[in-house]
C-alpha positions in Angstrom: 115.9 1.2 130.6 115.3 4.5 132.6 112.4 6.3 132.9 113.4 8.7 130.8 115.3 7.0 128.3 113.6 5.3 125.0 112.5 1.4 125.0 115.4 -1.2 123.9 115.3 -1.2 120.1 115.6 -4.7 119.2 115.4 -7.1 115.8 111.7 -8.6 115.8 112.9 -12.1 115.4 114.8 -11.5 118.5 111.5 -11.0 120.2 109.8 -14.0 118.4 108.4 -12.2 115.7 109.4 -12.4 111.8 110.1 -8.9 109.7 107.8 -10.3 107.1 105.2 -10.7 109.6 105.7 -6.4 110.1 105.9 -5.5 106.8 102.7 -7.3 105.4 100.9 -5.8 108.5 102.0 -2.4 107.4 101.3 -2.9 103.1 98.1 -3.9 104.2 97.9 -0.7 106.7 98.5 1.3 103.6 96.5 -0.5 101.2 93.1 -1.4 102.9 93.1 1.9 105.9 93.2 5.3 105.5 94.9 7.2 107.3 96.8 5.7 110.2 99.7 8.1 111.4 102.2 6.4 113.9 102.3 2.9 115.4 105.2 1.2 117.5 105.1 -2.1 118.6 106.6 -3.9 121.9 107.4 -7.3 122.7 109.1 -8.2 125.9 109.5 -4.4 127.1 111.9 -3.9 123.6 110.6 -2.0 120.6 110.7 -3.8 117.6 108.9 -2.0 114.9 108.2 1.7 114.8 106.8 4.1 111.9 105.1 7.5 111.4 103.7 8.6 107.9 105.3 12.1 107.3 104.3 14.5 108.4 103.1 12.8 111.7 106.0 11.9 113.8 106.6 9.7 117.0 107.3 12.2 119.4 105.0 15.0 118.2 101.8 15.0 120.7 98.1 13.5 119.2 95.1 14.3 120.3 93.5 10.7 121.7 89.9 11.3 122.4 88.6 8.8 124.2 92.1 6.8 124.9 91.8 9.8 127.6 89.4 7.6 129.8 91.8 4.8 130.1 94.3 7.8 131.9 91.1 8.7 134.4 90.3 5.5 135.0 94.1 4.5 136.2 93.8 8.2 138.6 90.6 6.9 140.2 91.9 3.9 140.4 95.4 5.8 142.9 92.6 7.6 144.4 90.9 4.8 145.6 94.3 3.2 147.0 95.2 6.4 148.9 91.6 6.2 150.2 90.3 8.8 149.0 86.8 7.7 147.5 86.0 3.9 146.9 83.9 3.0 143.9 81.0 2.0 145.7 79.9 5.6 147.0 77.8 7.2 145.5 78.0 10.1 142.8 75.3 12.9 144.2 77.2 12.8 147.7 80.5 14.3 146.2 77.8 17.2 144.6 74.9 18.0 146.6 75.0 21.5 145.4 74.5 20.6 142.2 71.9 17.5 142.6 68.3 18.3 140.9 65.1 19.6 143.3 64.1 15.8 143.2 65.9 13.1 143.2 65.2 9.8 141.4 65.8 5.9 143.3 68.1 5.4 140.2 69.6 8.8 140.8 70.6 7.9 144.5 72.2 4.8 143.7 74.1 5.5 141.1 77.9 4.6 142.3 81.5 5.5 141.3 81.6 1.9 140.2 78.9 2.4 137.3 80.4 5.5 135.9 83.7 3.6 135.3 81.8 0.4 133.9 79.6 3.1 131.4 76.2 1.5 133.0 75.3 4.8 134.5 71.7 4.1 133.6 71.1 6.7 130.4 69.7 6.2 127.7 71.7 8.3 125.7 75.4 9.5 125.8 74.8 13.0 127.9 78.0 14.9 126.5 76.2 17.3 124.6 74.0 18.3 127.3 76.8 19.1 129.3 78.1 21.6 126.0 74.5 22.8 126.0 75.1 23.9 129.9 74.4 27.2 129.6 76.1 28.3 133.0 79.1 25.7 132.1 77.9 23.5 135.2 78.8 20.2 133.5 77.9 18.3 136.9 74.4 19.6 137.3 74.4 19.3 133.8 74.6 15.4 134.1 72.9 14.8 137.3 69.5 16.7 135.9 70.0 13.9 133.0 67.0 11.0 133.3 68.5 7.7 134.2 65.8 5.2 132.5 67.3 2.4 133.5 68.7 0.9 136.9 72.6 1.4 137.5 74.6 -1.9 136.9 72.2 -3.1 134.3 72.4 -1.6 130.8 75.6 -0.2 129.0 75.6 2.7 127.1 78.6 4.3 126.0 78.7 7.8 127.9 81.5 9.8 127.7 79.7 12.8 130.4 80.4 9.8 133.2 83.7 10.2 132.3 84.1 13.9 132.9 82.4 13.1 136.4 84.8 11.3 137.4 87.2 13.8 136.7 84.9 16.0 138.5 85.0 13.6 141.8 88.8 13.0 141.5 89.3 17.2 141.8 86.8 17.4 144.6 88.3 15.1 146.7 91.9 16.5 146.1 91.7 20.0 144.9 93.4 19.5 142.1 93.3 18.9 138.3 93.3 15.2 136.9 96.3 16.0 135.1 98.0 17.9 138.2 97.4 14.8 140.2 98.8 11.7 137.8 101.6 14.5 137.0 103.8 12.8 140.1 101.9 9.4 140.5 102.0 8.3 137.0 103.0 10.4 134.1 106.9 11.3 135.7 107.5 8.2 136.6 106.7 7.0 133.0 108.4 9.3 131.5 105.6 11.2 129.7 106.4 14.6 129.5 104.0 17.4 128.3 101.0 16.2 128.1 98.1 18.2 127.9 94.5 17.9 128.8 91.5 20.1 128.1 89.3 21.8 130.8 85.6 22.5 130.7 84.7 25.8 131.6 84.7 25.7 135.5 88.6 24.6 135.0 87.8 20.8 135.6 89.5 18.6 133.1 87.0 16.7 130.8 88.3 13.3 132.0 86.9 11.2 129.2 88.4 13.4 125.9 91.4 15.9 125.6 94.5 14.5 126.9 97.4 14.4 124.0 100.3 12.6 124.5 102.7 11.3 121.6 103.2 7.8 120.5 105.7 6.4 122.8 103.8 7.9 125.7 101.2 5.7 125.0 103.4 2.8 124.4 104.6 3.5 127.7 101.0 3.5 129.5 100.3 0.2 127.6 103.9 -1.5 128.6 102.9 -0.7 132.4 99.5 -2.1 132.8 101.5 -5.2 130.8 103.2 -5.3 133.6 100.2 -5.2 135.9 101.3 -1.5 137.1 105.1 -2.3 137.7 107.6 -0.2 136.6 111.1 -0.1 137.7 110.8 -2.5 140.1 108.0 0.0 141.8 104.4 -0.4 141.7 103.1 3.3 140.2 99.4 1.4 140.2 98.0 -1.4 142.1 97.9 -5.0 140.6 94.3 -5.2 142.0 93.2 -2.2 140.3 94.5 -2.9 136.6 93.2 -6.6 137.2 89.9 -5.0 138.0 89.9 -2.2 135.3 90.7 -4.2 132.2 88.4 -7.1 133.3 85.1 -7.1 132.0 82.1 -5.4 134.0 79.3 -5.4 131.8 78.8 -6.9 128.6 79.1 -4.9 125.2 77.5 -7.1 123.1 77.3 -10.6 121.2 79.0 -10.4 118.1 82.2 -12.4 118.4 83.9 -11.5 115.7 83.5 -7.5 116.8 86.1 -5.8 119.1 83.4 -3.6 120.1 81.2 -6.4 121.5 83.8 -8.3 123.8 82.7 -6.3 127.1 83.5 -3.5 128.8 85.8 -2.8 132.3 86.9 0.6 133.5 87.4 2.6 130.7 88.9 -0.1 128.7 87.4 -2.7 126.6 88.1 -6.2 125.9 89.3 -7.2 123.1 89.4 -10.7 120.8 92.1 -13.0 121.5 92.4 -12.2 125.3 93.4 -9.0 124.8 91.9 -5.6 125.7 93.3 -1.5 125.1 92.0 2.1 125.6 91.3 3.1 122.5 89.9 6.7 120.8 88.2 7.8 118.1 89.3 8.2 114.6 92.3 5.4 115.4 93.8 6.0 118.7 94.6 2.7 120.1 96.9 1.3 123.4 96.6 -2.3 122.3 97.8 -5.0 125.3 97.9 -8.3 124.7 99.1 -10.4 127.9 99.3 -13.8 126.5 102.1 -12.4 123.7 103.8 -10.1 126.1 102.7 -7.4 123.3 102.0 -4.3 123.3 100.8 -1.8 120.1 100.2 2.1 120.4 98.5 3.8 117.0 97.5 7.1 116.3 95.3 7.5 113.3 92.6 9.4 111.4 90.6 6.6 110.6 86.6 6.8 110.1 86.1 3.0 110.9 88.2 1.6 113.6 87.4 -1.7 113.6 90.0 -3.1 110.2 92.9 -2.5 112.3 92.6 -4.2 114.9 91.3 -6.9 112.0 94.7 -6.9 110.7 96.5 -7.5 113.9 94.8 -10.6 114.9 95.4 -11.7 111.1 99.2 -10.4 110.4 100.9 -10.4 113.5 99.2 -11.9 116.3 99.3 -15.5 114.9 103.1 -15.2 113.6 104.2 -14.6 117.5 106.9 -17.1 118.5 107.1 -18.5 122.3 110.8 -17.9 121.3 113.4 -16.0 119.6 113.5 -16.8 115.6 116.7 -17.0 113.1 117.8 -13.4 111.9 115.6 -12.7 109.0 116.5 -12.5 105.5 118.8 -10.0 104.3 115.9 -9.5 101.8 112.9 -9.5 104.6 115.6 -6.9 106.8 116.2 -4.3 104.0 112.3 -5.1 102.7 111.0 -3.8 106.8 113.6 -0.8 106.6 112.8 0.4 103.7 109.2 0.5 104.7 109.2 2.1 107.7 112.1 4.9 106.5 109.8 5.7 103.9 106.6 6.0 105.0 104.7 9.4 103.9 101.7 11.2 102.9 102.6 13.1 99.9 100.9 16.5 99.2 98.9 17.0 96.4 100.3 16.7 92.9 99.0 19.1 90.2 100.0 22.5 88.2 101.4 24.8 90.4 100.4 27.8 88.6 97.2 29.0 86.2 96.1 32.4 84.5 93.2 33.4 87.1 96.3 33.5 90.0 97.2 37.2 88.9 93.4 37.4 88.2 93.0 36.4 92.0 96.0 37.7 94.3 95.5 40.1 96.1 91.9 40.5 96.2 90.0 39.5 99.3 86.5 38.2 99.2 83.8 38.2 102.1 82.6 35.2 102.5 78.7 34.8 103.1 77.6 33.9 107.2 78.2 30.2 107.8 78.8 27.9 110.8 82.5 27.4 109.3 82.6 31.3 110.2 85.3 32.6 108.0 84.8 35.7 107.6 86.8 36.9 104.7 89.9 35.0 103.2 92.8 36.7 100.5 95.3 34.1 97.9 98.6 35.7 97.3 100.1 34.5 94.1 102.7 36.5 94.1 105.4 34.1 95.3 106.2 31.3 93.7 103.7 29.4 96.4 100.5 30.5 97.5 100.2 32.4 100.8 96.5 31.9 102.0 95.1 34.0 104.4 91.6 33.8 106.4 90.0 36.1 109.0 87.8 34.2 111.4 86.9 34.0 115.3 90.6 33.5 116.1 91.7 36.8 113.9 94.2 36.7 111.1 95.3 33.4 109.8 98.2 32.8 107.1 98.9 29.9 106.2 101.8 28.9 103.4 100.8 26.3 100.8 104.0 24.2 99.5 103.9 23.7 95.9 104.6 20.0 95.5 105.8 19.6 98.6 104.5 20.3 102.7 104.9 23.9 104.3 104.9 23.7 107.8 102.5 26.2 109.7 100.3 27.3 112.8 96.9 29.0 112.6 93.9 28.7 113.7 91.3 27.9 111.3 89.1 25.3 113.2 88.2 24.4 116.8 91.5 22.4 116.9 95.5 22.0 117.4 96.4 24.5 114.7 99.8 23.3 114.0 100.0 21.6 110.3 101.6 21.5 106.9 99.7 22.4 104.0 99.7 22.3 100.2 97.8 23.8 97.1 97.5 23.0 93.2 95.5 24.0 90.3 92.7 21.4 89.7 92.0 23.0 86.8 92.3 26.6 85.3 89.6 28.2 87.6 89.8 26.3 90.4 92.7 25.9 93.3 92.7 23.2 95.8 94.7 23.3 99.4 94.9 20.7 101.4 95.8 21.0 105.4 97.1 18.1 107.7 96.8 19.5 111.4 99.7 16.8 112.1 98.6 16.4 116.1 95.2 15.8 115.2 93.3 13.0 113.2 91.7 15.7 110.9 92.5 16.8 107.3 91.2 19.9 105.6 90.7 20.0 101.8 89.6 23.1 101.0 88.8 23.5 96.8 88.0 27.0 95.8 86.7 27.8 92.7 86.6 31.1 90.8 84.2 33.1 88.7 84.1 36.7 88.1 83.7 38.2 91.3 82.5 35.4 93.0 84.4 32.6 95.2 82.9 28.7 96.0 84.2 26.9 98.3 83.8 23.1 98.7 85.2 21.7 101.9 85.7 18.2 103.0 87.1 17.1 106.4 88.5 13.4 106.5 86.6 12.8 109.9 84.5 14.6 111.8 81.4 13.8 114.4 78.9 16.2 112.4 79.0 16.7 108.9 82.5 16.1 106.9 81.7 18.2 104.0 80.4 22.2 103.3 80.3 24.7 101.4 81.0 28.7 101.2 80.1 31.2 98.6 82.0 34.7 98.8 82.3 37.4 96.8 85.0 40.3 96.1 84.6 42.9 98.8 
């Protein structure tokens, strides 16, 4: 297998794993979680299961959130082979322009090595101070944050340290995170196209913002498998994934919580020997060294603990030492037929009503809200809806299938606008549309109602990290 090429495709049972094992992981995917997008699983460096609920696909980019840190972990780990910083200096000498008038004992000993393990010291995660940054100096943003406790001895999940270390890694090379793992890492992978965000001094945020698609991630998971290998080449060194993915601090007690197994650099343990980079709303790289396993998700899940629940209870204890029998003809066509025909289906409903020539046409201002549309039009027209909305971003159209997906691009949040959407009549007065922004965990369903001259708007976002529901009020003007 190249570096460009795909994995081996390969029956599961040739990999030690039954079909039925697969498929009852997957029913109960679709029966107990909602939504998970993509997954592919690897034993042995071979692919043997692989699925994506239309319209998410496999090689379409997903935003990962926090998987990110697991990426800027692995560059500070090259940086620190190529000498470049060691993870025992300390933070405030890579930034003593930006250190505060006084500086606290805990302050001046805070190390490289505790931004990794997320025991920086804080007492609370410091991300939205660095938003609330007024000159967009994320660094003195975080260094003017209180550290209450000693460095090294109290774990707090804080996604700021990760962005400092993004900060470090492009003060020490002049370049951007993603600029440097472009030759170290990501070509040699194979992982093409990724993208990362930047704050707004141009430094990547290190611990959210890179998107990558499913296999990419696969990829990332199958190398630290392989304790950094790849090709017969060592892209990272086997002392720094040994030290990453081993545990630092401790997370917690519970041992039945995936959460609570400890923490390394930028990767948790998991259960079962296992540990993965993982993000929110379901982004998972899952390795698990003593099944020569690896299991990439993407996801728009609210609580990500049941998957990982149903991997230690559907596939993890059906892994063979060695290959199996063929399966079934029954068990083969059953795990085809699942994964060929796995979909979110748009909205069902009537696709037409009496107030749509009522409605078309006319455009109603909607009434100042944080959502910040600013006026939005239905054109019922066509035989489908075209919905338009002007906001921040300008003019936004947006086609909504009738029965079915209509692909589209427009900005109508603070997200990848590329989605498929979909509208019905909920009832005479009222018409729903529903958005899936297909690279990101989120889905939009937007249910306007209409009375007279006036417009309501109920909104509800499948996951979010403030509110997931609101409401507009317009009228026609």
């Amino acid at each position: 297998m190249s570096a460009i090429s795909e994995f081996p495709r390969t029956s599961p049972e040739s990999q030690g794993l039954p079909s039925k094992a697969i498929w009852e992981f997957v029913d109960a995917v679709e029966q107990e979680i909602h939504d998970v997008h993509t997954f592919m699983l690897l034993r042995h460096g071979n692919v043997i299961a692989e699925g994506a609920w239309s319209p998410y696909g496999l090689q379409r980019p997903h935003m990962l959130f926090s998987l990110s840190k697991s990426f800027t972990s692995t560059a500070i780990g090259l940086a620190v082979h190529e000498g470049r910083l060691s993870t025992g200096d300390t933070v405030i000498s890579f930034f003593p322009e930006s250190v505060p008038a006084e500086i606290s004992d805990h302050l001046a000993g805070l190390k490289i090595h505790h931004l990794l393990a997320m025991c920086t010291g804080h007492d609370e995660d410091t991300t939205p101070f660095l938003h609330q940054a007024s000159d967009g100096d994320w660094v003195k943003a975080f260094l003017a944050q209180p550290l209450k406790h000693e460095p090294g001895t109290h774990f707090l999940y804080n996604t700021g340290a990760t962005f400092v270390l993004s900060a470090i890694l492009q003060k020490v090379t002049g370049i951007t995170l993603l600029e440097y793992l472009q030759p170290r890492l990501l070509e040699p992978l194979g992982i093409r196209n990724a993208t990362w965000e930047s704050n707004p001094q141009g430094i990547h945020v290190g611990g959210w913002g890179l998107a990558i698609n499913t296999e990419d991630i696969a990829r990332f998971g199958q190398l630290y498998l392989q304790n950094g290998r790849w090709h017969g080449v060592q892209l990272v060194p086997e002392t720094w994934v040994k030290l990453a993915t081993s545990k630092h601090i401790s997370s917690g007690s519970k041992d039945d919580n995936d959460w609570e197994q400890g923490y390394g650099y930028q990767f948790w343990r998991c259960r079962h020997n296992a540990y993965r980079g993982d993000g929110a709303f379901g982004q998972y790289c899952i390795i698990m060294p003593d099944q020569d396993c690896v299991l990439a998700i993407t996801g728009g899940l609210g609580d990500m603990q049941p998957p990982l629940n149903l991997i230690w209870k559907h596939l993890l204890p059906a892994m063979s030492s060695s290959p199996l029998p063929p399966a079934s003809p029954e068990d083969q066509k059953r795990l085809g037929e699942k994964l060929s025909s796995l979909a979110y289906l748009p909205p069902q409903g009537n696709t037409t009503s009496p107030m749509a020539t009522k409605v078309s046409g006319k455009r109603y201002q909607i009434d100042p809200h944080p959502v910040k549309f600013e006026r939005v039009q239905f054109d019922f027209s066509q035989p489908e809806c075209i919905f338009r909305v002007w906001n921040g971003f300008g003019e936004q159209t947006i086609h909504c299938g009738s029965g079915v997906w209509r692909d589209g691009y427009a900005a109508l949040f603070e997200h990848n606008p590329k989605l498929v959407a979909s509208g019905v009549w909920r009832t005479e007065d009222t018409f729903e549309i529903t958005i899936r922004a297909y690279e990101t965990p989120f889905v939009h369903t937007m249910r306007f109602h209409f009375e007279g001259d006036q417009l309501t708007m109920e909104g509800v976002v499948n996951v979010n990290f403030g509110p997931t529901e609101y409401s507009l009020t317009g009228h026609i003007g």
